[in-house]
C-alpha positions in Angstrom: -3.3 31.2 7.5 -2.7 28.8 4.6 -2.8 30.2 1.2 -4.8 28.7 -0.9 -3.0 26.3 -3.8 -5.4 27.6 -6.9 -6.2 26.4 -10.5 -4.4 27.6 -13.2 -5.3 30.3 -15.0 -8.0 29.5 -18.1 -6.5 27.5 -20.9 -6.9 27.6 -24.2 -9.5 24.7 -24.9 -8.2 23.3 -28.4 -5.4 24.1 -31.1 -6.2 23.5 -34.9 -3.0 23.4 -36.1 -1.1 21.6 -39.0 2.4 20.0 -38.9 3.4 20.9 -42.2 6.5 19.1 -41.8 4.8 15.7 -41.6 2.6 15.8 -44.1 5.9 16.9 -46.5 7.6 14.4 -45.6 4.9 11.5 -45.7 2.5 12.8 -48.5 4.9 10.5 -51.6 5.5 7.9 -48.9 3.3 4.8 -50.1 0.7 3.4 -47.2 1.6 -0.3 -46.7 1.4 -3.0 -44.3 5.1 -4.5 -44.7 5.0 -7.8 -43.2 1.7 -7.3 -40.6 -2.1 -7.4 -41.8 -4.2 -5.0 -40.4 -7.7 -6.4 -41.6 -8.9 -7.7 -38.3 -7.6 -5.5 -35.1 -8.3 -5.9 -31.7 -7.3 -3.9 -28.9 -7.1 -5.2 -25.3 -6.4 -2.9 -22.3 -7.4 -0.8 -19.5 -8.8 2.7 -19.5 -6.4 4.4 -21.7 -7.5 1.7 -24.2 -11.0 3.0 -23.8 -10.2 6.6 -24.3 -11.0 7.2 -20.7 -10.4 10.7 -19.9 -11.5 13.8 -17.4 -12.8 11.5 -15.1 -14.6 9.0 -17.1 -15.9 7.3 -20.4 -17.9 9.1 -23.0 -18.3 9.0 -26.8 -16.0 11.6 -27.8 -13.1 10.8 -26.0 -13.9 7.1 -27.1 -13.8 8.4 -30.8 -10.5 9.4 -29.6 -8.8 6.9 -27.9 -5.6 5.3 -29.3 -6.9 2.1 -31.0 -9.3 4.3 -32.8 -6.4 6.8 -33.9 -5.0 3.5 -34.8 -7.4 1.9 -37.3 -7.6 5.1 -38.3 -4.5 4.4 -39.9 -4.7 1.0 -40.3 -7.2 1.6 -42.9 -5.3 3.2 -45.4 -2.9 -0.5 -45.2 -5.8 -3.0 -45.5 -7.5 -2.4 -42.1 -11.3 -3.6 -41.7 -13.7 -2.1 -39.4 -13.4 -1.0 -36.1 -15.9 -1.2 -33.6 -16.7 0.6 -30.4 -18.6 -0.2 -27.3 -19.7 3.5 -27.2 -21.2 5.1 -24.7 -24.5 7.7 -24.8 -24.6 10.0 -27.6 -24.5 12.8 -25.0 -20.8 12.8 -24.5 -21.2 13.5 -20.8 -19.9 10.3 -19.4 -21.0 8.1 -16.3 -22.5 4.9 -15.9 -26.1 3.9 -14.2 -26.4 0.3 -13.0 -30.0 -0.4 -12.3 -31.0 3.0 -12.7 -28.7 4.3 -9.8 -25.5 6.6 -10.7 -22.0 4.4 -10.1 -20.4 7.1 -12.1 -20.4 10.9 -12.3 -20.5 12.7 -15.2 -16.7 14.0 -16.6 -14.8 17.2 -15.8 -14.2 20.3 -17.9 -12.6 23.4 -16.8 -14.9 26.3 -16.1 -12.2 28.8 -16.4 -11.5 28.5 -12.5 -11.2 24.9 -12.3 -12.3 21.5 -13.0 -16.1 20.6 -12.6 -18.5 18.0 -13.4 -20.4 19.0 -17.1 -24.2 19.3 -15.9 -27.1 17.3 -16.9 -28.3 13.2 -15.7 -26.4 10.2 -16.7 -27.9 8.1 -19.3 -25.8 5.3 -20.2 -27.0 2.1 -18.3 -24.7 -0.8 -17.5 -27.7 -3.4 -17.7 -28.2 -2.1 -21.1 -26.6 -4.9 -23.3 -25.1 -4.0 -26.2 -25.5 -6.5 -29.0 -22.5 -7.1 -31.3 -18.7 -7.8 -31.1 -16.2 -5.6 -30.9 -12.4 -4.6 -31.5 -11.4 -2.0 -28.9 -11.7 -4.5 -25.5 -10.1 -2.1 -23.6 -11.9 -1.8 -20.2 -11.7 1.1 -17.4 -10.1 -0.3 -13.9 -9.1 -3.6 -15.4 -5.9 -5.3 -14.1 -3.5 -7.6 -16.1 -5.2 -10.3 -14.6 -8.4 -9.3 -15.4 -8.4 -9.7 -18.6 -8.0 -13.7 -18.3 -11.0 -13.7 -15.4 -13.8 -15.7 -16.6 -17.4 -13.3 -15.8 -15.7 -10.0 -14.9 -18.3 -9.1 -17.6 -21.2 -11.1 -15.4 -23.6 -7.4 -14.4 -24.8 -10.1 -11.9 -21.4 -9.1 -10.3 -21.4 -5.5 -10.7 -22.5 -4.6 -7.1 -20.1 -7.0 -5.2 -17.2 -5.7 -7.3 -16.6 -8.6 -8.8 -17.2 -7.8 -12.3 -16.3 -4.6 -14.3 -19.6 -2.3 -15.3 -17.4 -1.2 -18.6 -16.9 -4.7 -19.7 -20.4 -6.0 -18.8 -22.0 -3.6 -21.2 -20.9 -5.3 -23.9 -18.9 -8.9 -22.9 -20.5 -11.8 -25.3 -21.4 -13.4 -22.3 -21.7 -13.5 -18.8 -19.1 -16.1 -18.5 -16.5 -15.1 -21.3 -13.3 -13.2 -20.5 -11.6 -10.0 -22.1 -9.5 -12.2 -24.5 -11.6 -14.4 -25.2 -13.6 -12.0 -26.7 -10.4 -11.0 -28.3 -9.9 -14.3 -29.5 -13.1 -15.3 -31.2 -12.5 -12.8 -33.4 -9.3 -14.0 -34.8 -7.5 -11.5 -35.4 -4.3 -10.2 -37.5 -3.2 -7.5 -35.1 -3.7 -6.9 -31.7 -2.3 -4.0 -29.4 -2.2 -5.1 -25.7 -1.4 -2.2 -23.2 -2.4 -3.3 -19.6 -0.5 -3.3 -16.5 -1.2 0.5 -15.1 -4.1 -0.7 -12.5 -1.7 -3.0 -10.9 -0.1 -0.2 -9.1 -2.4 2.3 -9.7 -5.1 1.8 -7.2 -2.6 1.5 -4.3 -1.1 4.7 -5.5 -4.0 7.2 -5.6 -5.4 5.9 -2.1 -2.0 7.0 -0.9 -0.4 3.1 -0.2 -3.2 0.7 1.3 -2.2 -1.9 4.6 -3.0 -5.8 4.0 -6.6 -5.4 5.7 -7.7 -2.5 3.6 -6.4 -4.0 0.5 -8.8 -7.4 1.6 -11.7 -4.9 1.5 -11.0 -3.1 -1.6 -8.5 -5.0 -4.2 -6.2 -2.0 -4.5 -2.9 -3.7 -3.4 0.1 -4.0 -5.9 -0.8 -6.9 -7.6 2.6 -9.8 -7.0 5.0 -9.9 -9.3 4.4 -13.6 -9.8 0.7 -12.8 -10.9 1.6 -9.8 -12.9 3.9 -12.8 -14.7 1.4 -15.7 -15.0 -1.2 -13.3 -16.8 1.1 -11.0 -19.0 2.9 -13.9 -20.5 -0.5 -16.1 -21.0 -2.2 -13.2 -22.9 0.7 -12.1 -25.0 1.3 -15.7 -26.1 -2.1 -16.4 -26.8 -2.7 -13.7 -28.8 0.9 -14.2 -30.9 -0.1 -17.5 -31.5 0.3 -18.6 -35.2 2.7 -15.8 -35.5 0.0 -13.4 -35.4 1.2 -9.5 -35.2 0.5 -7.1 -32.4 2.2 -4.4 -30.5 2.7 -4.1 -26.6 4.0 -0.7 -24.2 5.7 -0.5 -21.0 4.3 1.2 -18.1 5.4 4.8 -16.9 5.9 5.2 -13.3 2.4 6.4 -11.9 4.1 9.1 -9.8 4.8 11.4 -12.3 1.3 11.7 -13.9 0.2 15.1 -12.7 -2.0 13.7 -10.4 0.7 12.8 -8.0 3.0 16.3 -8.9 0.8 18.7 -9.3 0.3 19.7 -5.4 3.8 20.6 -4.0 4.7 19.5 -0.7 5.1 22.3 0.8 1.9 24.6 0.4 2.1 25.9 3.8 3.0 29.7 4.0 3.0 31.2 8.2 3.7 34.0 9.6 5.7 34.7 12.8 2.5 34.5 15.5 1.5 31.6 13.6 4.8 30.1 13.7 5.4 30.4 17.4 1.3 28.8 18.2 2.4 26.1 15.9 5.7 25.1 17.2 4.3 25.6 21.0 1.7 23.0 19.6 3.9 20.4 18.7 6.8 20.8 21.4 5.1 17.8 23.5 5.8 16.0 20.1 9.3 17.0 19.5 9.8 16.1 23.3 8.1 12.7 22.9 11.3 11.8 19.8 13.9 13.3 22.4 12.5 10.4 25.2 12.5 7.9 22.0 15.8 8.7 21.4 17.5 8.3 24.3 15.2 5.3 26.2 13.5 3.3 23.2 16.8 3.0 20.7 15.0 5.7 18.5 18.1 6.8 15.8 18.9 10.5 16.1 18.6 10.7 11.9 15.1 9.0 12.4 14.1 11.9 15.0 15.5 14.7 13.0 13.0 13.3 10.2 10.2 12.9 12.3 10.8 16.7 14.3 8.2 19.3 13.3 9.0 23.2 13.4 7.3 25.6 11.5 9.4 29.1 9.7 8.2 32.0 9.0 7.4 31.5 4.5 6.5 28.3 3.2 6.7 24.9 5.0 5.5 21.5 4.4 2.4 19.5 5.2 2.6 17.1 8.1 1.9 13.7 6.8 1.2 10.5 8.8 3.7 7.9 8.1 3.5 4.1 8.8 6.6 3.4 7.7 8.3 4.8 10.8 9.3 3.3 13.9 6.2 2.3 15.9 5.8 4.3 18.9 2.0 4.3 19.2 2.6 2.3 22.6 4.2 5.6 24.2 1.8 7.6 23.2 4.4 9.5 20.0 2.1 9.9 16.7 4.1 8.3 13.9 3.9 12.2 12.0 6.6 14.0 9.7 7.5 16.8 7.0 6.4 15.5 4.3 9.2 16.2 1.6 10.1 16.5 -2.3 10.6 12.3 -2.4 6.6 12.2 -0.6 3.5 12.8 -3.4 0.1 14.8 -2.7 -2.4 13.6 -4.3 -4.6 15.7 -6.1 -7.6 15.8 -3.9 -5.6 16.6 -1.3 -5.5 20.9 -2.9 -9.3 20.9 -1.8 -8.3 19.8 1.8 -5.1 20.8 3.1 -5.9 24.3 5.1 -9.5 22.9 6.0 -10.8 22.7 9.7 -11.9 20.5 11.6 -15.2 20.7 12.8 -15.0 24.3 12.2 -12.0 24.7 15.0 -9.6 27.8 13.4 -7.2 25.8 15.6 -7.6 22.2 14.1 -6.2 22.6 10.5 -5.7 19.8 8.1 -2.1 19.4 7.5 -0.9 22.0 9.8 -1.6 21.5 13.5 -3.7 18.1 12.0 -1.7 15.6 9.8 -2.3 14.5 6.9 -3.9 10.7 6.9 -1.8 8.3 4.6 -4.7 8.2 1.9 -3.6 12.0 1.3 0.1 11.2 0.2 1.6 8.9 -1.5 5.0 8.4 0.5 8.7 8.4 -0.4 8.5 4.2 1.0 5.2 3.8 -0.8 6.6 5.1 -4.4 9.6 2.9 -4.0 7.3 -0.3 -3.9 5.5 1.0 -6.5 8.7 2.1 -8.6 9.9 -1.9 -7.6 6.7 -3.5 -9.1 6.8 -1.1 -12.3 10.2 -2.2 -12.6 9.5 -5.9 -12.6 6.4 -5.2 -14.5 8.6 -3.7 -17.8 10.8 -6.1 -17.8 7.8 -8.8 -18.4 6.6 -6.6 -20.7 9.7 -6.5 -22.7 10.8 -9.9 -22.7 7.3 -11.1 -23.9 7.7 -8.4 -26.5 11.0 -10.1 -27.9 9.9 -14.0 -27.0 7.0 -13.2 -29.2 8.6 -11.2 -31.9 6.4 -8.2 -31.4 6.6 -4.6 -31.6 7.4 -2.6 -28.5 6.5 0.7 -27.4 8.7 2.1 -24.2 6.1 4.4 -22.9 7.8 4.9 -19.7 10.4 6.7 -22.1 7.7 9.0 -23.8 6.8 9.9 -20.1 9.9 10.8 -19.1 10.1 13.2 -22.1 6.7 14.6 -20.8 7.8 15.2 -17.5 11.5 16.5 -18.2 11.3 19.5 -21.0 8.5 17.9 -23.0 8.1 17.5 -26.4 7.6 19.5 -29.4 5.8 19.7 -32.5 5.6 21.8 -35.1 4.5 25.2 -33.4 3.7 23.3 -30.1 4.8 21.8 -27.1 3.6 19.4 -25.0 4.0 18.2 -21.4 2.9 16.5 -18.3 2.1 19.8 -16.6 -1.5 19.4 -15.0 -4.2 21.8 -17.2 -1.6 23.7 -19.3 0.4 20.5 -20.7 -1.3 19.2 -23.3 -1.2 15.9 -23.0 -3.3 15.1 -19.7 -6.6 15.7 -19.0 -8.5 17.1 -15.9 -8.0 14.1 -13.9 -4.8 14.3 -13.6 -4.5 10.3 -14.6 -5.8 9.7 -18.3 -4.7 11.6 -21.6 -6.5 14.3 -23.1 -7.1 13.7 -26.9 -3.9 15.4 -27.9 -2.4 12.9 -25.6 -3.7 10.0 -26.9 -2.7 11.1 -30.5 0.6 10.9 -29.4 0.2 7.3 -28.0 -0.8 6.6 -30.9 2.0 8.0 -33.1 4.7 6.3 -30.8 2.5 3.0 -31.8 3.0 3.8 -35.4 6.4 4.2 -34.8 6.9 1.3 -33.1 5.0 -0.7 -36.0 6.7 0.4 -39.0 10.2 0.1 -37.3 8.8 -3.7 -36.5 7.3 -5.2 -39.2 8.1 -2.6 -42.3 4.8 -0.8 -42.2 4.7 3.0 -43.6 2.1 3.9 -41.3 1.4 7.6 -41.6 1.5 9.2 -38.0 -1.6 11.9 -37.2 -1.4 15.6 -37.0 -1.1 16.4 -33.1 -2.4 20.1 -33.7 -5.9 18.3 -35.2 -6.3 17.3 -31.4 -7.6 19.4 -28.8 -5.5 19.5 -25.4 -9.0 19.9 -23.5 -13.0 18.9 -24.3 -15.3 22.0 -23.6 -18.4 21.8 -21.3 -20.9 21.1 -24.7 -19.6 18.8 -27.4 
C-alpha cells in the first residue's frame, strides 16, 4: 500500500580537491593577528563545538570540529596549543558510564542507508581525564548550562543532572563550563551555544508542560536564554578580551526536519474507497462540531480526511486544535508543507500495528505528535530563535565582538547552496555535503565551512588575515573504518 520512502542512492564518501583560487589569492597575503591575540583560545559550546557528528562523538570528527579548524589557523598568527578532550582512539563513538552503554556507536552509510559502525564502545565517562583544556564545547548542553555549577559532577550522570561529555574531563565536580574557560585566561574565545534550547522540543515533535517536567526538553524562556547569554559573553569579554559569537539557524530546516516529505502516502482506488469509508464516522463527527459545538467551517475543512487516488499526506495528531476529546472527535489532520516529519518517522510511517494489514501508521492510524513537528510547534520555535538572535547580536555589538550570522549561511544551504571551486554544497540529507547522517550535526566538510565564515567574521572584526581552509581537503562523509 504505502511505498516505501528509501535512502538515497550511494554517495561518494570524500572529495580531495583543491580550491586553487584561494590559495592564489592568499598565498602573498601575510598571516597576522590585527588587533586580536590568538595565544590562549578557548571554545565554549554545545555539540557542534565538539565536532559531534553522525550520531555522536569520536576522535576524528573531534579532530575536525570548528575550534580545531580554527587554531589550526590561529597558529600561523601567534596561536598556542590546543587541546582536546578526545574520545577513544577507535573513532567509533559512544559513551559507557559504569561500564553500561549510554551511547551507541555513530552512523555511516552502507551504500543502502545509515547504520551503526560495528564493534563495543570503549570510551568510559567515569574515566577522568587529567588536564585542561580549550575546546569546552559539550554535546546537549544549553545556554544555561554552561553557567550550572556540577553539570560535570558523574555523580549526576544517571539522574540527568549532569552532562557525561562534560564530566569526562570538567576540573572538578563542582566547576562550571566557563569557569573552566575562565581559569585559563584566555585571549580569544569563540562562544556558539543556543541550538539545545529549541532543539530538544523540536526533534521529540513539540513536548506538553508535564512531559517537558520529566525530560528538560521545553524551549528554554526567553528571559533565561537572556540572563545566561549576556552573563557569559560579558564575562568572557572582560578586560576587552577578543572572541567571536554566531546566531542560530532555525532548527527546522536541518535535514532532519525536511528530509521526509509530508505526503509519502501513494493509494490506489480500492484503497482509497476502504480508507475514506474508514474515516467517514470522523468527517461526520466535524460536520456535528460544526453546526452544535461552534466548530469554524475553515477549522473542519483542515481537520477533514479523504484519501485520492496518487500521493496523499500522513494523518498527524494535532493538539493545537479545538478540543473535542469530550465528544468523542480525535483531534487528527493532513499533515501539510508548513508541518515537519522527523526523520525517524521514514522507518515508521506504513508500519502495522500489531501485525493488522488494516491498522497502518499514518494512514488509517495517525501519526502521534512526537512524529511531526507541527506548523504551531515551528512557529514557537521560530519565536524563541528569533528572540534568541537578537540576544546574540546585541551582546555581539555591547561587547565589541565579531559576529557570525549563521542563520544566514543556512539559509544559503537550504536555498541553492553554495559553491566552491568545482563543488557545491547544500543542506540536502546524504548528498549535501555539509550534514552528516544524523540529519542534525555537520559533516567535516560542514564544519570547515563554519569555520571559514568564523575566519571571515574575524579578520573583518579585528584586522586579522586569517587564511580560510580548503573545503575539498574535507570529506562530505566518514567511512565505516577510519
Amino acid at each position: 500500500m504505502i511505498k516505501n520512502i528509501k535512502w538515497l542512492l550511494l554517495v561518494s564518501l570524500s572529495f580531495v580537491a583543491c580550491n586553487n583560487d584561494d590559495d592564489e589569492t592568499t598565498a602573498e597575503v601575510p598571516v597576522t593577528a590585527g588587533s586580536a591575540n590568538f595565544s590562549t583560545y578557548v571554545a565554549l559550546g554545545d555539540s557542534f563545538a565538539a565536532g559531534y557528528s553522525d550520531g555522536a562523538l569520536f576522535k576524528k570528527g573531534q579532530e575536525n570540529s570548528y575550534p580545531n579548524i580554527l587554531a589550526g589557523q590561529f597558529a600561523q598568527a601567534g596561536g598556542g596549543v590546543f587541546t582536546t578532550p578526545f574520545c577513544g582512539d577507535d573513532n567509533k563513538g559512544g559513551l559507557l558510564f559504569s561500564g553500561n552503554t549510554i551511547q551507541g556507536t555513530r552512523l555511516y552509510f552502507n551504500g543502502v542507508g545509515p547504520t551503526p559502525v560495528a564493534g563495543p564502545v570503549v570510551t568510559e565517562v567515569l574515566n577522568h581525564l587529567s588536564g585542561t583544556f580549550s575546546n569546552l564545547g559539550v554535546p546537549g548542553a544549553k545556554s544555561f548550562h554552561l553557567l550550572a555549577a556540577g553539570y560535570g559532577n558523574a555523580a549526576g550522570v544517571p539522574g540527568g543532572l549532569a552532562s557525561p561529555y562534560f564530566s569526562r574531563f570538567s576540573s572538578s565536580a563542582s566547576t562550571t563550563i566557563l569557569a573552566d574557560a575562565l581559569s585559563q585566561n584566555p585571549t580569544f574565545f569563540s562562544l556558539w551555544i543556543g541550538g539545545n534550547d529549541v532543539l530538544g522540543y523540536a526533534t521529540g515533535g513539540g513536548v506538553t508542560t508535564t512531559e517537558s517536567a520529566s525530560t528538560g526538553s521545553n524551549i528554554t524562556p526567553d528571559a533565561t536564554f537572556d540572563g545566561a547569554y549576556n552573563s557569559l559573553a560579558t564575562q568572557l569579554a572582560a578586560g576587552g578580551k577578543k572572541g567571536v559569537v554566531a546566531n542560530l539557524p532555525y532548527v527546522s530546516t536541518l535535514p532532519y526536519f525536511t528530509r521526509v516529505p509530508y505526503n509519502p502516502v501513494t493509494l490506489n482506488a480500492a484503497q482509497v474507497a476502504q480508507l475514506n469509508s474508514g474515516f467517514a464516522s470522523y468527517n461526520g463527527g466535524l460536520a456535528f462540531a460544526v453546526a452544535n459545538l461552534g466548530l469554524s467551517q475553515a477549522e473542519a475543512d483542515r481537520r477533514k480526511v479523504v484519501f485520492v487516488v496518487g500521493k496523499n499526506p500522513v494523518i498527524i495528531v494535532d493538539n493545537y486544535l479545538t478540543n473535542l476529546t469530550p465528544y468523542s472527535i480525535p483531534s487528527y489532520r493532513p499533515a501539510t508543507a508548513e508541518d515537519f516529519l522527523v526523520l525517524p518517522s521514514s522507518s515508521f510511517i506504513g508500519t502495522l500495528v500489531g501485525g493488522n494489514p488494516a491498522a497502518i501508521n499514518g494512514v488509517s492510524v495517525p501519526l502521534a505528535d512526537k512524529w511531526v513537528l507541527s506548523k504551531d510547534e515551528a512557529a514557537e520555535i521560530k519565536a524563541a530563535t528569533d528572540h534568541y538572535n537578537i540576544t546574540i547580536e546585541a551582546a555581539a555589538n555591547t561587547n565589541g565582538l565579531a559576529f557570525v550570522d549563521a542563520k544566514a549561511i543556512m539559509d544559503q544551504l537550504v536555498n541553492g547552496g553554495i559553491r566552491f571551486g568545482n563543488y557545491h554544497m547544500s543542506a540536502t540529507y546524504v548528498t549535501g555535503g555539509a550534514f552528516s547522517l544524523d540529519g542534525i550535526h555537520p559533516g567535516a566538510r560542514g564544519y570547515a565551512l563554519i569555520a571559514n565564515k568564523f575566519l571571515e567574521a574575524i579578520n573583518a572584526k579585528y584586522g586579522s588575515t586569517l587564511r580560510p581552509v580548503d573545503l575539498g581537503n574535507y570529506q562530505i562523509q566518514y567511512p565505516a573504518s577510519l
